[in-house]
MMTF fields as JSON, N, C-alpha, C and O atoms, coordinates in Angstrom:
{
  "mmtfVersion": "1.0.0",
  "mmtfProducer": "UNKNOWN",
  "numBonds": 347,
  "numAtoms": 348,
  "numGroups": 87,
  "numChains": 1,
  "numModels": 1,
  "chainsPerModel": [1],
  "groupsPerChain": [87],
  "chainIdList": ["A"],
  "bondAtomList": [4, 2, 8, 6, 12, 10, 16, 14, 20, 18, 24, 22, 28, 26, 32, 30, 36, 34, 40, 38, 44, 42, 48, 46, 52, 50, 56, 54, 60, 58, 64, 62, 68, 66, 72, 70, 76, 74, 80, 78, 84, 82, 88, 86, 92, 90, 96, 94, 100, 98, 104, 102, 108, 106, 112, 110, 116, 114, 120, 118, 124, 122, 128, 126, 132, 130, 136, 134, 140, 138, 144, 142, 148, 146, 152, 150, 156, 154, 160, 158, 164, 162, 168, 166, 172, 170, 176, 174, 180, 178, 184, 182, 188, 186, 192, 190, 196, 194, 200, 198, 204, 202, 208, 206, 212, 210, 216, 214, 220, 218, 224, 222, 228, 226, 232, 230, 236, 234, 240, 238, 244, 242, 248, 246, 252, 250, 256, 254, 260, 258, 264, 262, 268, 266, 272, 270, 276, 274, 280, 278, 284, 282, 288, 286, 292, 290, 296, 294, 300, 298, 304, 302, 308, 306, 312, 310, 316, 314, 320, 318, 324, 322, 328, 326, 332, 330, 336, 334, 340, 338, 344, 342],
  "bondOrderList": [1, 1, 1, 1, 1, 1, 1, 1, 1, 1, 1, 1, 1, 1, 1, 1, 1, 1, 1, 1, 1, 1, 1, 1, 1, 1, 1, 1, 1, 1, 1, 1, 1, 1, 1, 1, 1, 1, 1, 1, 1, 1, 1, 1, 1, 1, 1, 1, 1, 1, 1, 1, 1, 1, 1, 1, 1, 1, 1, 1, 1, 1, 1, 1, 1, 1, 1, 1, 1, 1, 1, 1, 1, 1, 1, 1, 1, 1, 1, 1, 1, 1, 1, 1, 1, 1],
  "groupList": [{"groupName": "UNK", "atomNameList": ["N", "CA", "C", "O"], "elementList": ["N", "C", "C", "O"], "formalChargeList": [0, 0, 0, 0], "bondAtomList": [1, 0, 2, 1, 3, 2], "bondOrderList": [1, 1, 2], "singleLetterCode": "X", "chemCompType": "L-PEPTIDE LINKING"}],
  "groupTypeList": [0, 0, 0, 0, 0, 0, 0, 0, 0, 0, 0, 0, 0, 0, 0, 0, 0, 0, 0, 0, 0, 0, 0, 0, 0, 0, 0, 0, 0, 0, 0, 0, 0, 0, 0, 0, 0, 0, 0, 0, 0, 0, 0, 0, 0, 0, 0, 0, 0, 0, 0, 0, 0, 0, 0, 0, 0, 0, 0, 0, 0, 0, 0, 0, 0, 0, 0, 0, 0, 0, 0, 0, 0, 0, 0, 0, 0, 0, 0, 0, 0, 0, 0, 0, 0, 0, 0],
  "groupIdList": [1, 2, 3, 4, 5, 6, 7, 8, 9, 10, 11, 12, 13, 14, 15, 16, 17, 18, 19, 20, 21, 22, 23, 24, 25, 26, 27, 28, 29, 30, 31, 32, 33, 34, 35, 36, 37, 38, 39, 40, 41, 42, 43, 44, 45, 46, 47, 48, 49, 50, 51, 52, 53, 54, 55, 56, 57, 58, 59, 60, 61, 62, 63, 64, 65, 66, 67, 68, 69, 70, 71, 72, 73, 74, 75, 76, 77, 78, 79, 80, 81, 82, 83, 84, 85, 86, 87],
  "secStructList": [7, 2, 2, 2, 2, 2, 2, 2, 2, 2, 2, 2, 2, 2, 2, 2, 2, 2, 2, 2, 2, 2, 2, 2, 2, 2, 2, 2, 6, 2, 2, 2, 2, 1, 1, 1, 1, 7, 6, 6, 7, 2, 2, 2, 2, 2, 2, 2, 2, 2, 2, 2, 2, 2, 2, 2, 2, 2, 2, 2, 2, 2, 6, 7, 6, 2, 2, 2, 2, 2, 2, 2, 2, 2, 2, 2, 2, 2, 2, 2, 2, 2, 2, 2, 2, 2, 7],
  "xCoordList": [0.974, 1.072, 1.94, 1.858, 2.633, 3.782, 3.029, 3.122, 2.338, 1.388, 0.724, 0.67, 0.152, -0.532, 0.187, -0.032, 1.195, 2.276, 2.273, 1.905, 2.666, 2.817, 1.971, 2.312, 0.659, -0.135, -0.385, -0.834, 0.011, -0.439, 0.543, 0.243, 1.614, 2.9, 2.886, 3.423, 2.075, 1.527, 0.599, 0.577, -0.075, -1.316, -1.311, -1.95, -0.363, 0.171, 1.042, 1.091, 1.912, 2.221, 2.179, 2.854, 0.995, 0.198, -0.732, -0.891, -1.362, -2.062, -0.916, -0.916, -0.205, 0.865, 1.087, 1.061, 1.264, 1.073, 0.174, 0.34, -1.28, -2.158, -2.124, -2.639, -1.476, -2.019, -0.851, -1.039, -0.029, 1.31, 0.838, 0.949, 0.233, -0.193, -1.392, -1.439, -2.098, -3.345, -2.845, -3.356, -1.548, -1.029, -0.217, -0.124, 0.152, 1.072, -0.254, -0.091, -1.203, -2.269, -2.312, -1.337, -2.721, -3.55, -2.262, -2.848, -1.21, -0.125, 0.37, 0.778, 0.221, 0.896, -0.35, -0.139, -1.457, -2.94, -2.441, -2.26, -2.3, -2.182, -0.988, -1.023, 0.212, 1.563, 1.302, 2.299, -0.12, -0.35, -1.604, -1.914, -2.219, -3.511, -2.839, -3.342, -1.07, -0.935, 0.074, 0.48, 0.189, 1.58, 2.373, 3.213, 2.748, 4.234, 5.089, 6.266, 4.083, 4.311, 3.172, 1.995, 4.249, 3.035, 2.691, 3.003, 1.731, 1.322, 2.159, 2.048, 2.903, 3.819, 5.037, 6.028, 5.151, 6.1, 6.574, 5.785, 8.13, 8.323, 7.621, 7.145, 7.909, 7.912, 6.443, 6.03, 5.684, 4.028, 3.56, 2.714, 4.178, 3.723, 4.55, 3.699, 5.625, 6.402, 5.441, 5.097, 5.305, 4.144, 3.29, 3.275, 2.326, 1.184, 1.511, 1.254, 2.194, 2.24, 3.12, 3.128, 3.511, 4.329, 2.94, 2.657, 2.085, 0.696, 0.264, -0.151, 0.01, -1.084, -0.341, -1.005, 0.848, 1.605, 1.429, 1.91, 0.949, 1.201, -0.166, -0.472, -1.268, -2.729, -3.321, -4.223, -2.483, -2.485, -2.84, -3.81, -1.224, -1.297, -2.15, -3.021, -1.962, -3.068, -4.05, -4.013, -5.212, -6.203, -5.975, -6.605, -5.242, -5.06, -5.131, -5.874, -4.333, -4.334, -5.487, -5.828, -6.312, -7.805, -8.556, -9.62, -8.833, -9.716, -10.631, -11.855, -9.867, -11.07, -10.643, -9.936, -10.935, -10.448, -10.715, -9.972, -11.779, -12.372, -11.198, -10.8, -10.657, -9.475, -8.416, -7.575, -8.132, -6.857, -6.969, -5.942, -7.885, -7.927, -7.658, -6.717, -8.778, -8.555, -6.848, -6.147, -6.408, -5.433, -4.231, -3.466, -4.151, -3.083, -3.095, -1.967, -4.222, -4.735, -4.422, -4.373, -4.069, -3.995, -2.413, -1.827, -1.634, -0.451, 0.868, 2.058, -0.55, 0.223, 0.164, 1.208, -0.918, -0.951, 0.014, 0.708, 0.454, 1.299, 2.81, 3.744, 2.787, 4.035, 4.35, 5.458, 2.924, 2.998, 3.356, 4.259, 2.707, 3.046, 4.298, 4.882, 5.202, 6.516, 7.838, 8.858, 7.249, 7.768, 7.668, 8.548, 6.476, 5.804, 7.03, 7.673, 7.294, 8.195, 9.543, 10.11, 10.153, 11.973, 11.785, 12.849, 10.75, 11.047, 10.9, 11.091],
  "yCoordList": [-32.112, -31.768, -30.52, -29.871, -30.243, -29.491, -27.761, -26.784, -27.958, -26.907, -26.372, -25.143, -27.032, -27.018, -25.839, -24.711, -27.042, -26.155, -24.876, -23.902, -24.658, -23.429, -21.999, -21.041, -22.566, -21.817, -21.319, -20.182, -22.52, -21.802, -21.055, -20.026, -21.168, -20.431, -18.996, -18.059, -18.761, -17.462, -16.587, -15.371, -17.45, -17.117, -16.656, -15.652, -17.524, -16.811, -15.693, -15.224, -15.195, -14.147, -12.866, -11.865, -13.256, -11.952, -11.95, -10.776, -12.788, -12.598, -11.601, -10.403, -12.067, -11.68, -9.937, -9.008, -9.793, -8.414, -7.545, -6.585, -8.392, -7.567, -6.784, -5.782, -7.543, -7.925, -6.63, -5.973, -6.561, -5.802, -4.384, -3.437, -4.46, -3.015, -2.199, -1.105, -3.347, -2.927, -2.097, -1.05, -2.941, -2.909, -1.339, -0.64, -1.086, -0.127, 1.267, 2.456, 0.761, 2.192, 1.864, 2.542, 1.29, 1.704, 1.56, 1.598, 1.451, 2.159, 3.572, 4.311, 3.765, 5.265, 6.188, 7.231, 5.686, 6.694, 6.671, 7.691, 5.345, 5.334, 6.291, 6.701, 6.563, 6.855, 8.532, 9.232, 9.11, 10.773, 10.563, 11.714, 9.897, 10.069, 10.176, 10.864, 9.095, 9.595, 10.863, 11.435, 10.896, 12.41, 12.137, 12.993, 10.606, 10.289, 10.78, 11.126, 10.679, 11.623, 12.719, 12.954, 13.278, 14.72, 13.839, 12.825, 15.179, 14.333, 15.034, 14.604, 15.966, 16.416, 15.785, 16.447, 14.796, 14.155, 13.146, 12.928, 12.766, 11.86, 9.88, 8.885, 10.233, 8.499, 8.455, 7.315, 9.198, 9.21, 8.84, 7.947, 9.674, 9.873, 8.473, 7.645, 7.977, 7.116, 5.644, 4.645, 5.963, 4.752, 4.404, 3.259, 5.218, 5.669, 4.828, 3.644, 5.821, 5.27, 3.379, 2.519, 3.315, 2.007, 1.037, 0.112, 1.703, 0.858, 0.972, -0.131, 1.985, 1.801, 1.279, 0.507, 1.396, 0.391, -1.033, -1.871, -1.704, -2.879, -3.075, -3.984, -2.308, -2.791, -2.689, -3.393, -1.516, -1.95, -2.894, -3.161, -3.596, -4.997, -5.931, -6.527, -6.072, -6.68, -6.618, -7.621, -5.978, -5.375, -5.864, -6.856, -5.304, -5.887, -7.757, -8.52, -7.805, -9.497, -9.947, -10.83, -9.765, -10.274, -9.454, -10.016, -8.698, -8.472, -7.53, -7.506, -6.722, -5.436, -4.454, -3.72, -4.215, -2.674, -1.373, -0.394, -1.548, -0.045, 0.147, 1.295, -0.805, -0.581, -0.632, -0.651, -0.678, -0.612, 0.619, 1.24, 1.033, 2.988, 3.837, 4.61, 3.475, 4.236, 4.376, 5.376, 2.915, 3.369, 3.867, 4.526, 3.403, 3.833, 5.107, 5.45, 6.406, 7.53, 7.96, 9.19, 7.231, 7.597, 7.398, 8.396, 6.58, 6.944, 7.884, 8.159, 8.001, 9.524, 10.554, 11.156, 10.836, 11.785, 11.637, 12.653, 10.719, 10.901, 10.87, 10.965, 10.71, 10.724, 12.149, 12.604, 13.046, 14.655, 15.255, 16.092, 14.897, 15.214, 15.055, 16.064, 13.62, 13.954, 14.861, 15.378, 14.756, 15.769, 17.323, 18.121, 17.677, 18.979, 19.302, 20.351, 17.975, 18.463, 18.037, 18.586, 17.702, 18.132, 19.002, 19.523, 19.523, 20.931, 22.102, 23.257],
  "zCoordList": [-9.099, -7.689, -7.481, -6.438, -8.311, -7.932, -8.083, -7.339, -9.309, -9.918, -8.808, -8.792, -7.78, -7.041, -5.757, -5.316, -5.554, -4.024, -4.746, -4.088, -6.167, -6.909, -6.106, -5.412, -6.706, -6.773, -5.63, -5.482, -4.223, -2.985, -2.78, -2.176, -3.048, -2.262, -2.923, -2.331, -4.552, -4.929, -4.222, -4.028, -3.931, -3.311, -2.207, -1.893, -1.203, -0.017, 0.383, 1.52, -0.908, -1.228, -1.314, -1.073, -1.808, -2.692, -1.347, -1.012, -0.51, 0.715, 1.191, 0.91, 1.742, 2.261, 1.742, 2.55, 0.51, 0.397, 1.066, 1.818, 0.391, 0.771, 2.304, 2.799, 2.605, 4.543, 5.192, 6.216, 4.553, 4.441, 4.273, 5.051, 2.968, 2.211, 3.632, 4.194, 3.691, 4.555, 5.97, 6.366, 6.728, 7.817, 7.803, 8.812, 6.899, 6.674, 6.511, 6.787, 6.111, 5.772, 7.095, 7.419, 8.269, 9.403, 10.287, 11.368, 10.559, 10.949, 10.891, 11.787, 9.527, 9.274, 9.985, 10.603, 9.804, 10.454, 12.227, 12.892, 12.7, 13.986, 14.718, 15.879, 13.59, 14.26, 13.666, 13.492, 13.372, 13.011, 14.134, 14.438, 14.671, 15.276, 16.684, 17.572, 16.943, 18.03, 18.484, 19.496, 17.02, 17.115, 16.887, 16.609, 16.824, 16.233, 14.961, 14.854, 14.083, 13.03, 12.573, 12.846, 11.681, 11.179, 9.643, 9.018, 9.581, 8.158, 7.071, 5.923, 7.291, 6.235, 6.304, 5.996, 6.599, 7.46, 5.567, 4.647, 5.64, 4.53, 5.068, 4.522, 6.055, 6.67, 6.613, 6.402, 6.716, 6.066, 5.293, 5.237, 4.237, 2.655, 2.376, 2.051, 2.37, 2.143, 2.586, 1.954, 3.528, 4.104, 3.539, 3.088, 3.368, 2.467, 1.19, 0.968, 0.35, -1.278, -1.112, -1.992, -0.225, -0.148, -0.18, -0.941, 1.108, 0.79, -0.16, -0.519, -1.149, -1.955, -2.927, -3.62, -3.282, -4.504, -3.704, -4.466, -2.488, -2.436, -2.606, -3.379, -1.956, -2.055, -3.702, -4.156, -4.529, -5.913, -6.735, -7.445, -6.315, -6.845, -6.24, -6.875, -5.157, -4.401, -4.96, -5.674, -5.206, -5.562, -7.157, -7.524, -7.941, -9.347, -9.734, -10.353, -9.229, -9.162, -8.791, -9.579, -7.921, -7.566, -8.351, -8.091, -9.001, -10.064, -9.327, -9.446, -8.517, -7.883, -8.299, -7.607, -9.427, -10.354, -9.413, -9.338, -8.803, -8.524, -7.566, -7.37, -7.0, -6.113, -6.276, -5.378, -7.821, -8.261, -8.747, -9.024, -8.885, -9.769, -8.256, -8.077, -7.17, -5.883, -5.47, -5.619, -4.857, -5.137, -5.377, -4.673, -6.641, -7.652, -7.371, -7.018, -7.359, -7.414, -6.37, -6.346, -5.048, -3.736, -4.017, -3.598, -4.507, -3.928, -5.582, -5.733, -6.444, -7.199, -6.12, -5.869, -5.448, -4.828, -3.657, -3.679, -2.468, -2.346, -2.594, -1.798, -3.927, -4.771, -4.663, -4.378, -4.998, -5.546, -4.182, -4.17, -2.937, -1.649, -1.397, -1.003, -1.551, -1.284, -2.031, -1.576, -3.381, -4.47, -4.141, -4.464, -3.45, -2.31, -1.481, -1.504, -0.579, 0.18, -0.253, 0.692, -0.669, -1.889, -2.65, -2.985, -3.199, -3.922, -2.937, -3.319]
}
């Protein structure tokens, strides 16, 4: 039984990420679509890669590769974007 509570309280977790990761991509779009931020902006890019390192895993753990390459790939790039703006 215990195995069990285990698994949900993982499960709800990692939901929980996902739901996080997802929220944070269509936030950061909403707070440049209304001007709140720019897109050269750190709290952007910061947003951004925060999602895609959470939809990552997300994505990894459920076994949707093509969306663990997308992306992983999406938040090097804004890794390289915030590295853009400190250098």
């Amino acid at each position: 039984m215990r195995t069990v509570a285990k698994r949900i309280k993982q499960t709800s977790r990692l939901e929980s990420l996902g739901w996080l990761g997802m929220a944070l991509f269509l936030f950061s779009y909403l707070l440049v679509v209304t001007g709140t931020l720019k897109t050269n902006s750190y709290a952007y890019h910061l947003m951004n890669v925060a999602a895609a390192f959470a939809y990552t895993y997300f994505s990894y753990k459920r076994g949707v590769y093509q969306s663990v390459i997308a992306n992983a790939i999406y938040a090097l790039i804004g890794i390289y974007a915030i590295a853009g703006l400190i250098l």
